[in-house]
N, C-alpha and C positions, 0 to 999 in steps of 0.2 A: 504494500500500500504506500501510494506517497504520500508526501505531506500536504499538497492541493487537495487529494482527495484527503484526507484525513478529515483536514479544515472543514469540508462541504457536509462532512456526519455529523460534524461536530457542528456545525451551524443547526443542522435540522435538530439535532439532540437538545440544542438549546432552547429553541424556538419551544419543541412541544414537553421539557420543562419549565418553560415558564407558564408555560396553557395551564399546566397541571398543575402547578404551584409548587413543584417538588425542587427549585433552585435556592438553597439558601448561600448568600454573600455573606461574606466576612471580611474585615479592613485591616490594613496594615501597612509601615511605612515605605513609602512612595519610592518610584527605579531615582528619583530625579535628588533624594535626599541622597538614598543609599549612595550614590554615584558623587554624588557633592563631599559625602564625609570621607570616603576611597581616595577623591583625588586630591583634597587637603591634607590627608594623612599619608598619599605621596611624597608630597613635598615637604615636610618634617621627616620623614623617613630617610637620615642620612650617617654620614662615618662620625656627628658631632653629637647628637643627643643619642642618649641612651645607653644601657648598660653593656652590648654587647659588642664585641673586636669591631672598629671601624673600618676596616677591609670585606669583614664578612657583610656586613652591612650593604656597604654600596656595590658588591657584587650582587645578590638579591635586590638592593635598588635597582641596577641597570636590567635586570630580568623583568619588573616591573615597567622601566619606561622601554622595556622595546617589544612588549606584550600589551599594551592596553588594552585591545579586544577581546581578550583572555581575562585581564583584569575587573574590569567593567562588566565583562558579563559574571565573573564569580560575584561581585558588589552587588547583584540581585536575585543571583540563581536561589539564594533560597527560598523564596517566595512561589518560585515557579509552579507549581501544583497544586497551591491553596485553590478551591472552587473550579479545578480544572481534570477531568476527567477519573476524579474519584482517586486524584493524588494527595489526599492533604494530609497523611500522616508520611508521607515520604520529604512532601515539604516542611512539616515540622522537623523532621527526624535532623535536616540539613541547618537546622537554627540554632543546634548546641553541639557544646567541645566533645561528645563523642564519636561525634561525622568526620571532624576534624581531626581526631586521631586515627580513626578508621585508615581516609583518605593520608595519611602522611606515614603508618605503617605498610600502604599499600604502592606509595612512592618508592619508599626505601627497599620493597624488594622486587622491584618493577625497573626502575631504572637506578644506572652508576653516573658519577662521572666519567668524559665528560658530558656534562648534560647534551641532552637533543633536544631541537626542538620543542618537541611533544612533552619533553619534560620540563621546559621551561616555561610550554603552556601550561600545564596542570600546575605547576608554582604558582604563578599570576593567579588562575582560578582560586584556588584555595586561599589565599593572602585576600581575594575582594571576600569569600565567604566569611573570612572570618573577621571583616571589617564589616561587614554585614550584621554577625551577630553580636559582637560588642555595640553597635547603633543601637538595635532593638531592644536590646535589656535598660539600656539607657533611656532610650523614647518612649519605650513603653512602660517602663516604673515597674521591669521583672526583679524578679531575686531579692524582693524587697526594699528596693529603694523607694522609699519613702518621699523623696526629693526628687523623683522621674519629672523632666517639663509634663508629661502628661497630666499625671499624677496630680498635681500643681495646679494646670491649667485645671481639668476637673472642679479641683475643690475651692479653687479661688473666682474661676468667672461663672462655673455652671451649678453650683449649689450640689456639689461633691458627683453630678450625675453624671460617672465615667462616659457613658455611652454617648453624649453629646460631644466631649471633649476628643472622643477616636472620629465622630464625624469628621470634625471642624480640623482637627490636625492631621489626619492619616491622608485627606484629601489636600485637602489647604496645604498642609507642610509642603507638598511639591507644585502648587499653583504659587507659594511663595518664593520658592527657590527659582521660578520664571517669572516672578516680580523682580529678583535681587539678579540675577545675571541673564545671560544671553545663551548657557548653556553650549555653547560651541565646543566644549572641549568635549562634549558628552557623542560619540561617534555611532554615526548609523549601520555599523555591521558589528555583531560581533562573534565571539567562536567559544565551543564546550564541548570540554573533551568527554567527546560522548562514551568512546570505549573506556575510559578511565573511571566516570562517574557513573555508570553500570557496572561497574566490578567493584566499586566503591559500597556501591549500596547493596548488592549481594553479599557481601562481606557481612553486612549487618545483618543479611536478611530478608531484606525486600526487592521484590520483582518490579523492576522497569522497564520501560520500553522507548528505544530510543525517537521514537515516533509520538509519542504522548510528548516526552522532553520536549522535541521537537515544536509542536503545536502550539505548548503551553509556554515556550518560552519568547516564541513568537507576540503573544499576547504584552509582554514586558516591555519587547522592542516597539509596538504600535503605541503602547500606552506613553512610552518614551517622546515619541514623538507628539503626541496629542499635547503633553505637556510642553513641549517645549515652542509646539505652535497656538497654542490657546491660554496655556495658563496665567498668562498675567494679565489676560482679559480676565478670567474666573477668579481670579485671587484677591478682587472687595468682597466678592459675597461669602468667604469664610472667614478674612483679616476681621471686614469689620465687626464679627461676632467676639472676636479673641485677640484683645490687645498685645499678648503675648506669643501672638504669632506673629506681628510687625517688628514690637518691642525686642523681644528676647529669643528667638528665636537661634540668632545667631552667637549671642554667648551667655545661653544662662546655663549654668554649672554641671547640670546631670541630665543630659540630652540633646541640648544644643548644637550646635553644626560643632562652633571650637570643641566642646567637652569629647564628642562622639569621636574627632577624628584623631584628638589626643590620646585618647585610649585605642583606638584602633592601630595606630599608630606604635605607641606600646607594646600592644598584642604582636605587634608585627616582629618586635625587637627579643619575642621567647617564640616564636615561630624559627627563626634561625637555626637555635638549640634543638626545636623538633627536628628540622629537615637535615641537620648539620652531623646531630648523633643519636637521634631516635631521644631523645630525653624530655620527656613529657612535663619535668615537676612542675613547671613556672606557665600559669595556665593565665587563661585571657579573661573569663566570664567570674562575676558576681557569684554565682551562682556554684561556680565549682570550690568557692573558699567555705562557704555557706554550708555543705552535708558533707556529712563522712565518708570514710569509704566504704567503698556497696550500696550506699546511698543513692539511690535514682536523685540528678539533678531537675528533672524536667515537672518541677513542683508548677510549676505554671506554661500554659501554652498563647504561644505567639498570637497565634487563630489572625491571619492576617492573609487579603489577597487585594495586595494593593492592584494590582491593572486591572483588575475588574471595577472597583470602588471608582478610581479616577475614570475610566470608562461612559459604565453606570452615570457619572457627575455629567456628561458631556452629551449622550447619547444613549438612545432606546439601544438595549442589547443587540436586538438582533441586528439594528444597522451596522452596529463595531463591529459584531462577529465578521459579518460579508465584507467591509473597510479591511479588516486584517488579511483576508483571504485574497484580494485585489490587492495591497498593500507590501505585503511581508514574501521571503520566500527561505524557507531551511531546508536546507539540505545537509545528510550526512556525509562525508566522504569517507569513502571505506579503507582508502588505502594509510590516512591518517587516523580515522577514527575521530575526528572533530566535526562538531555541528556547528554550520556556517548560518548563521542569522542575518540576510540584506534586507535594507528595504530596496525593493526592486522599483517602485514609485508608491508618492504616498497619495492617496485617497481616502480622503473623511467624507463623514455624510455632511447634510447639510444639518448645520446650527439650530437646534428648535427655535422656533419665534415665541423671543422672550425677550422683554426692556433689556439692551442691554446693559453692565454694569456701567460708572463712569468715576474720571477720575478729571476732577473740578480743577479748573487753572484759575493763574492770576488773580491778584488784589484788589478788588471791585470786579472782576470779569463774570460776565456771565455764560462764557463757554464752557462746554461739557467737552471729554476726549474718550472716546467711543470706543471699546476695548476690542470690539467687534463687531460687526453685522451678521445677519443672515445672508445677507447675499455676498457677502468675499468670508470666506473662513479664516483667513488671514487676521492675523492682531493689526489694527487700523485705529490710531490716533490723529486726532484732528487736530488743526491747527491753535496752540495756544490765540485765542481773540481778546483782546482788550488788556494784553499784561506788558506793563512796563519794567523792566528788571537792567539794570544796568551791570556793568562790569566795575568790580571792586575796584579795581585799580581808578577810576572815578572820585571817587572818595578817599584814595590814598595814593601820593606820588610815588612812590617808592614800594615793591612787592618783592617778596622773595621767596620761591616755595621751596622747601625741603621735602624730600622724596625718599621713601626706602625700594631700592631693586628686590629685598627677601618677599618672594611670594607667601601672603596670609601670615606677613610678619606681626597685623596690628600697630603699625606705625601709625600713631596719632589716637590710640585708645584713651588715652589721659595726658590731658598739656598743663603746665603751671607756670608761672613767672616769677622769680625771686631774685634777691640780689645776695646772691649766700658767701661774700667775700666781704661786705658793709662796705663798699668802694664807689657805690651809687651807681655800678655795671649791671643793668639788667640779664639774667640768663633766664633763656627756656629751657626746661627741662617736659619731655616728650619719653612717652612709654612705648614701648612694643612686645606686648607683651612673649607672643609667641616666636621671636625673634632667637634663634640662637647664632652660639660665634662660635671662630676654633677654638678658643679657650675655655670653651663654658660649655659641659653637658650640660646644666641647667638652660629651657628655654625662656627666653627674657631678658630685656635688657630695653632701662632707659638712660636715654641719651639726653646730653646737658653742651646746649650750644649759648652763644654770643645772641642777646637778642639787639642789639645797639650795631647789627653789623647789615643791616637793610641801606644799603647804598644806591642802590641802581632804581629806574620804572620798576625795571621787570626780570627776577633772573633766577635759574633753574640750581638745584647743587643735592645731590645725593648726600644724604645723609654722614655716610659713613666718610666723606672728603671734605666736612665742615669742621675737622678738628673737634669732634666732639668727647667728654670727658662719660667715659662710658660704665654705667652700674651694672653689676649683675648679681646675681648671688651662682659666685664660683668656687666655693672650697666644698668638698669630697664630702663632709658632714654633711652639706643642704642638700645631697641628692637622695632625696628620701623618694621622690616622686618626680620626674621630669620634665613635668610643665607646671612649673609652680605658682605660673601665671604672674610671675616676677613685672610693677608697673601694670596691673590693673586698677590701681588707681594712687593716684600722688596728689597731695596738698603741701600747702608752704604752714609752718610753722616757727614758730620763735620758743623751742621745749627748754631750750635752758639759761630761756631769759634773760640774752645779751645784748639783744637787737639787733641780731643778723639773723638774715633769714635760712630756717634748715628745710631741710627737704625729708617728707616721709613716701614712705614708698610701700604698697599693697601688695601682698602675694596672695592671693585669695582662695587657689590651691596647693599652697606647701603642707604639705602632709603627709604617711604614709601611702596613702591612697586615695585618690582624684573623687571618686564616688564615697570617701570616710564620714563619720561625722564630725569629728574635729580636724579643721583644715583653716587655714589661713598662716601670714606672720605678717606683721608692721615694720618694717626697718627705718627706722632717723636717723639723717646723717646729718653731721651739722657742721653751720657755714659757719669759718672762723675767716678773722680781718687779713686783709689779702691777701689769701691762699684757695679760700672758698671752699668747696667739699672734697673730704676725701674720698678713697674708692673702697672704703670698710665702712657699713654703717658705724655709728656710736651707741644708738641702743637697738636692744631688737625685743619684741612680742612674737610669743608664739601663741594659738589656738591652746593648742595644750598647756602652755603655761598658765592662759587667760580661765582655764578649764578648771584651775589650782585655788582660784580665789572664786570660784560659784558655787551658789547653796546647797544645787539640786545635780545629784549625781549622773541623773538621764541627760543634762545639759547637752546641747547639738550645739558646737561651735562653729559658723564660722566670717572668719572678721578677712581683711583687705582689703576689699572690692567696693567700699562706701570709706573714704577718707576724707576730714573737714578738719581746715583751720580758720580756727576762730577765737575771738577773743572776748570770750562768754563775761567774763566781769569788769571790761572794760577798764582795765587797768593799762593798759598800751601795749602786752605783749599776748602773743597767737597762740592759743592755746591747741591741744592736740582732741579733736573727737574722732571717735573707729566707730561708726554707725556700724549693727551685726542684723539687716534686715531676715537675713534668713537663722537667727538664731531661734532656740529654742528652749527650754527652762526643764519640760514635760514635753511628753510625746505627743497629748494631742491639741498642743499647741504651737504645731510646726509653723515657723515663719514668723510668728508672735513677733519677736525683733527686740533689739536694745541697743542702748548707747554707752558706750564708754569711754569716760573722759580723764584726760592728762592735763594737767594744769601746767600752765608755763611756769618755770622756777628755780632758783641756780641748784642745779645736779651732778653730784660727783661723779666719779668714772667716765665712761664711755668707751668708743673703739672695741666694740661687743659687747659692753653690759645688757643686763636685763632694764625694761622699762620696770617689772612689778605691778604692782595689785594699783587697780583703778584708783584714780583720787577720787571720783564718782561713778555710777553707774543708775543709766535712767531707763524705767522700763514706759512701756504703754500705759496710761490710763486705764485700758479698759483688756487689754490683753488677749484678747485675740488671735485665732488663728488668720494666717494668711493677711497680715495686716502690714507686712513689711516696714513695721516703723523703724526707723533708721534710713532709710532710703534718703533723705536729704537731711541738712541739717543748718542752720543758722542764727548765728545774734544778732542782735537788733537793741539800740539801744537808743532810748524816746527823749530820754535826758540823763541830767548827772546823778539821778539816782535809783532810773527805772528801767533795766534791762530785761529781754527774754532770749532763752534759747529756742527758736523753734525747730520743732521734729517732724519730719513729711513719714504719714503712712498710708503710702497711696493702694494697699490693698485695703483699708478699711470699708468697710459694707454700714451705710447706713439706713438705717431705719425709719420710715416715713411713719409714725404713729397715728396720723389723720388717715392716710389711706390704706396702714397695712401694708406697704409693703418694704421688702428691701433690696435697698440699691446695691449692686455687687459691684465693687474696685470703683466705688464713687468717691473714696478717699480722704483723708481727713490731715491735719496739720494743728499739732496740739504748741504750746504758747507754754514753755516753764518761765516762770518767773527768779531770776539772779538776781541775786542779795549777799554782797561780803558778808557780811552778818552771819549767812546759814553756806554749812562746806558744798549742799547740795542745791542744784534746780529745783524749785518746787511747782507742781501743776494744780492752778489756783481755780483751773474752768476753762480759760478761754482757748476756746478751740473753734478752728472754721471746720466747716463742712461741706459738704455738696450732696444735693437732690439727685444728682442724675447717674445711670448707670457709665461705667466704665472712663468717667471722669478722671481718676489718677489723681486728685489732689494731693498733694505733697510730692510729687514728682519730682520738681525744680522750684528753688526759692535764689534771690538774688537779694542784698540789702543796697540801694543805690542810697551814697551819699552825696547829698544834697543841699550846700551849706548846713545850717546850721541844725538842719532834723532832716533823717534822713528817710528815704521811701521804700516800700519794700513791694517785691513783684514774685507773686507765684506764676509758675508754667506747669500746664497741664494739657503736654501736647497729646495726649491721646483723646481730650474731650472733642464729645462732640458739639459744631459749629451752630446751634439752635439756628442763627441765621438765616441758616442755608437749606432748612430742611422742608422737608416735601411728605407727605403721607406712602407709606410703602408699605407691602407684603413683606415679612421678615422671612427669609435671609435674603432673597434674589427680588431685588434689589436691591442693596442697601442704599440708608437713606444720601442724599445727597451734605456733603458737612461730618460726614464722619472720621475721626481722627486727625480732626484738621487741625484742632490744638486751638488750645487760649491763654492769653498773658494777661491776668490782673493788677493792676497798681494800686496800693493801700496808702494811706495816711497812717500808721501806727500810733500818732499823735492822737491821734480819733478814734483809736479803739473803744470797743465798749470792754467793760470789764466781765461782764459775764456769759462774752460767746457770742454767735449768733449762725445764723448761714452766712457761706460766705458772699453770697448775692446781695445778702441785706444788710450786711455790717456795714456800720460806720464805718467813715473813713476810705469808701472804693471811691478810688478816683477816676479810673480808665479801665474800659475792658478794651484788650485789642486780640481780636480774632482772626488766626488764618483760615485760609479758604480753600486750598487743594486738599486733595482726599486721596493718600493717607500722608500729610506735611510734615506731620509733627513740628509743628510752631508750638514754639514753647520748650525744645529739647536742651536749649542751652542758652543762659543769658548772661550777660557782661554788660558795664557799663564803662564809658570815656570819657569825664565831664556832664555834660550835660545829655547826650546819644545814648541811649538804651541799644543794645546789639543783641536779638533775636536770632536762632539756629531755626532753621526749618528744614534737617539733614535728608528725609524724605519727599520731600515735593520733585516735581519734574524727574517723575519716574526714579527716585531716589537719589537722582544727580545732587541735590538740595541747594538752597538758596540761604541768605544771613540779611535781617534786613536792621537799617537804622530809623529809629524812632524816638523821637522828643516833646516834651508837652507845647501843645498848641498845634502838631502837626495830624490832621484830621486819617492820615492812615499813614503807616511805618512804608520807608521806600524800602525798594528791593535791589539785592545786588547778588550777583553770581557770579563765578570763577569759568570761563569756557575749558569744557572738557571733553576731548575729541572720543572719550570711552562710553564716558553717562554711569551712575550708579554711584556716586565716589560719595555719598555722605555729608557733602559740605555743610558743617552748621551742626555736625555733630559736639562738639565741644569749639567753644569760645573763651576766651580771658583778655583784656582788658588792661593797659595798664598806661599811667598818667603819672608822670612825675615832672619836679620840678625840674627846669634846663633838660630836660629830655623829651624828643619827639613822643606823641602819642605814637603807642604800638596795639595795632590787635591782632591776635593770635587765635587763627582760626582750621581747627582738623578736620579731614576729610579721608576718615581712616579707610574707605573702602573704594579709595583711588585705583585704579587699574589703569593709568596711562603708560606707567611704566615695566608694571611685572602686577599680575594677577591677585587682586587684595593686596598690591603691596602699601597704600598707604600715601597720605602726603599732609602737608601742614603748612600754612600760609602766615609769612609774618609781613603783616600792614604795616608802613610806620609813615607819619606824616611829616 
């Protein structure tokens, strides 16, 4: 039988299952994820990170870059027989570590050096499978994690109802991944060693047929395609159910694209040891540290069939069935034994007639950009109408971008300004996080360049050729785990109260293990008088240290990732806070959050000391799961004797009492009141609030000084734009204004003392709302004298825009960086800075730059 006719039974089989009602679907994560996390954990995969001989490494590297087709198709084969010809425990079988030993003790006595071909495809193969399954335990919150993005997403946007949250992500996850890139690298042929992977599974037990393989993996490669020609037209009407598929998607800690491909990545680095000497001990999965031996690991099942589900999302079955069949072509070849997967031409049916989604332009505009029609199947956007957006360099004579060549380095994940020599020389110090060097197994490393060195209009300089003074955490102790995530986030501080500014630095995953529960470390290093910082922190925090001074033994650490300096009692020097949004007290108050604060103060030691037990530590009011408090953090201070610290906890869920109901991720922003008088913040009541669903209040706070009292502006770019909205069927459409973010301006001077909404509170001076869908205006804000500096790193199909806004001016202008790639983030982080005899500087990242190397990053310093 071929595989034409195969497809033509297999159409009719479908059709009069579904008459009968005898098809049941099942979801699970998408070719376009699996395939994004494979080939970022390509590129980490080299002779510098990780534990194993750097030679064996990048030979197994180069077997990967000259096999892709091999690769790529193992990055989803295990999926391949969910919902497909009565293979779904074969496709299970392929999701955990004992397929993968099966398959690597069946390497080793099947082929020697030196490799062949065929051997070097079945490596490829098996390195995507098993980047495959370290994703899934991760995305889907198997083996117990607790902290899975799904898991997460579930109990924080859907009112714990899993089943919503595998819709909205298992689909969504890969229509987002054709929001964020262009997916080019993802290739339309690929190859499975067929006779390999039938001996493979006989091994274990089970009968397959290379003609089923065949059919159904066909289905992967059309689904492939559909995504990569449709999805970012499909990708409002599941984004805007789940801010967390915009927001976090990309690096939130246990599922995330970074998290997934670091651990696959890992996985890859004891794979070696399998294929190298059959030595199994050092395994890949959750799940294998988890039960004993003789233990069955497969305590829970995958139950996922993502090309049907993204399918299903786009088209009546039986159309896609007949589209694959006209579409696709496999063939075995017998004298290799490899299944060849082309698209031979592609053919989709036609689009159902349904509004389609849009994705709202420009600043007063009232253009819509049409993610598609029924009549061109093609992704079709329309002309931005009525938007005026100028080019920065307008607004500033002088530009200078700094670039990183390290692909998916994270160049530009976190920017600060300080002067850490007291010499009145501005430096930026810039994160990467996933960046590593030949010196440093550990990956990560921020760089600390001249910001006083913008000379030119306009001029280009790679990173690593700027003379930069470069941190890392490199000595043989810190490699407990090897993406420490070293520069996930940095603040300027004054910890030992001299009045130079030092520099703290976030590891957000230093720990045993990347998926642990206690993970984080703080490193401050401090600027002394003209020498500036050295290349050893002076103090360091560990999670586990932090873990030494808490009451409750179940305590979930972990700290990094939210770092703020500020100077809570207003005494003139910066005090250190470690916001811990995803911390926990009890279990089933995961995310609960808290704050921990260091007071500035003259401190003995350094050059490796310990920071020690918190000088304070602030919990939530109301405590909460999924509350994220600590997410942002700032003082404010109304006069000489009335100061607050406030805390953003933009997962807060509020409670409409008049109508019953509650608001999920409407977010809240609680008000401590500072007093030298008492060692601690006290919460007296005043807290803002928000009515509306998926709001994010406390996201972003900025304090603008303002002579002599100064102002204070939340950003809450995930809200929706009321403005802009229109009545709709939920979820297709979504309404028009969604995620388009809002920046409010307060009077602080005018608070009321006991609360209110933040709609109704005294003291709102300006609301300014963005307008494209999904903008995020409001992601990051800076001030420059009197100019407010707005991020809106999502607008214009994620390219993003930064705009400047002042009181009196009826809407904030707009300004963007041309970018010959598109997607680059701009406006993701902003800083600000105004000093005497020195040119205004603004420093503005665009971490998801691709002009110069793929995710590599870039950073814009303004100076006037």
């Amino acid at each position: 039988m071929t595989i034409a006719q195969a497809w033509l039974l297999c159409v009719w089989a479908v059709a009069i299952a579904i008459v009968a009602g005898g098809f049941q679907a099942v979801n699970g994560c998408g070719p376009a994820v699996h395939n994004e996390v494979t080939e970022r954990a390509r590129q980490w995969f080299d002779g510098v990170s990780g534990e194993a001989d750097g030679s064996r490494v990048l030979e197994y590297r180069d077997i990967l870059d000259r096999h892709p087709v091999s690769l790529q198709a193992g990055a989803v084969f295990p999926d391949w027989g969910y919902g497909c010809m009565s293979m779904d425990e074969q496709s299970e079988a392929a999701h955990w570590t004992p397929f993968l030993e099966y398959g690597v003790e069946y390497f080793l006595r099947t082929y020697s050096r030196p490799y062949s071909t065929q051997a070097e495809q079945l490596i490829a193969f098996m390195f995507g499978i098993a980047s495959h399954q370290v994703s899934d335990e991760q995305w889907h919150s198997l083996s117990g994690l607790r902290d899975g993005f799904m898991r997460v997403l579930a109990n924080s946007t859907f009112n714990n109802e899993f089943s919503r949250a595998h819709d909205v992500l298992d689909v969504g996850g890969d229509f987002a991944m054709a929001h964020m890139d262009d997916l080019r690298y993802i290739l339309d042929r690929w190859t499975v060693p067929m006779t390999d992977v039938v001996r493979i599974y006989a091994d274990m037990g089970f009968a397959v047929d290379k003609w089923r393989v065949g059919m159904c993996m066909a289905r992967q490669v059309y689904a492939m395609e559909a995504v990569k020609r449709f999805g970012k037209g499909l990708f409002p009407s599941y984004a805007s159910r789940a801010p967390m598929l915009t927001e976090r998607m990309d690096d939130y800690y246990i599922g995330g694209l970074y998290a997934m491909a670091t651990g696959a990545s890992a996985c890859w680095q004891n794979l070696i040891g399998w294929f190298d000497s059959g030595n199994f001990t050092k395994k890949c999965l959750v799940s294998d540290y988890r039960h004993g031996p003789g233990q069955d690991p497969e305590t829970e099942r995958h139950g996922g069939s993502s090309a049907v589900a993204i399918l299903d999302a786009i088209w009546p079955r039986n159309e896609w069935m007949q589209g694959i069949e006209a579409s696709i072509e496999a063939n075995v070849v017998d004298s290799s034994g490899m299944l060849t997967i082309d698209v031979r031409r592609l053919v989709f049916p036609d689009l159902p007639h349904v509004e389609p989604p849009v994705y709202e332009s420009g600043y007063g505009s009232g253009g819509r950009q049409h993610a598609f029609t029924v009549q061109q199947p093609e992704a079709q956007e329309e002309p931005i109408r009525g938007e005026s957006c100028a080019e920065l360099s307008t607004a500033f004579p002088k530009i200078k971008q700094l670039y990183s060549t390290a692909a998916y380095s994270g160049f530009g994940t976190s920017v600060v300004v300080g002067d850490f020599s007291g010499t009145g020389q501005r430096d930026v110090a810039i994160s990467a996080p996933y960046r590593s060097t030949s010196d440093n197994k550990n990956a990560g490393v921020v760089y600390v360049v001249s910001g006083d060195s913008v000379a030119h209009p306009f001029s280009q300089q790679d990173i690593e050729d700027a003379d930069p003074l470069i941190l890392s955490l490199c000595s043989e102790e810190d490699a407990t785990n090897h993406y420490p995530l070293f520069g996930a986030s940095l603040a300027i501080v004054d910890l030992n109260a001299d009045g130079i500014d030092d520099l703290a630095v976030g590891s957000s995953a230093y720990g045993d293990s990347p998926t642990g529960t206690v993970l984080g470390r703080v490193d401050v290093y401090l600027g002394r008088a003209g020498s500036g910082l050295a290349s050893t922190p002076d103090y360091t925090l560990t999670a586990a240290q932090l873990l030494e001074y808490t009451d409750s033994p179940f305590s979930r650490q972990r700290i990094g990732g939210f770092l703020f300096g500020e100077d809570i009692d207003n005494d003139g020097f910066v005090d250190l806070l470690i916001g811990a949004p995803y911390h926990a007290d009890v279990p089933y108050e995961l995310h609960a959050g808290k704050v921990f604060g260091y007071r500035a103060k003259r401190r003995t030691g350094g050059f490796g000391g310990q920071l020690g037990r918190p000088d304070f530590v602030i919990s939530p009011p109301e405590r909460r799961a999924y509350e994220w408090f600590g997410f942002s953090a700032k003082a404010v201070h109304v006069s000489g004797n009335s100061s607050f610290l406030l805390v953003g906890a933009p997962g807060h869920m509020q409670t409409d009492q008049d109508m019953d109901i509650e608001h999920v991720l409407a977010g809240a922003i609680y008000a401590f009141s500072v007093d030298t008088s008492r060692p601690d913040p006290v919460f007296e009541g005043l807290t803002f609030s928000s009515m509306k669903d998926k709001t994010q209040l406390g996201s972003q706070m900025h304090v603008w000084p303002t002579g002599k009292s100064p102002l204070v502006l939340f950003g809450s770019p995930s809200e929706h734009n009321s403005g802009r909205a229109k009545s709709s069927a939920d979820p297709t459409p979504p309404e028009r204004g969604w995620q388009a973010g809002e920046v409010r301006v307060f009077d602080p001077a005018r608070w009321a003392t006991d609360g209110d909404k933040v709609d109704g509170l005294a003291g709102l001076l300006e609301t300014l709302r963005g307008v494209q869908s999904p903008g995020h205006f409001g992601r990051a804000l800076a001030t420059l004298g009197e100019d407010v500096w707005i991020g809106e790193p999502l607008s214009r199909l994620r390219d993003g825009r930064v705009y400047r806004w002042r009181r009196g001016l009826a809407k904030p202008e707009c300004f963007m960086v041309e970018n010959s790639i598109g997607r680059a983030h701009l406006g993701h982080s902003i800083v600000g800075s105004s000093r005497d005899g020195r040119a205004d500087l603004l420093v503005v990242a665009a971490p998801h730059d691709s002009q110069f190397t793929r995710l590599g990053g870039s950073v814009i310093l303004a100076s006037s």
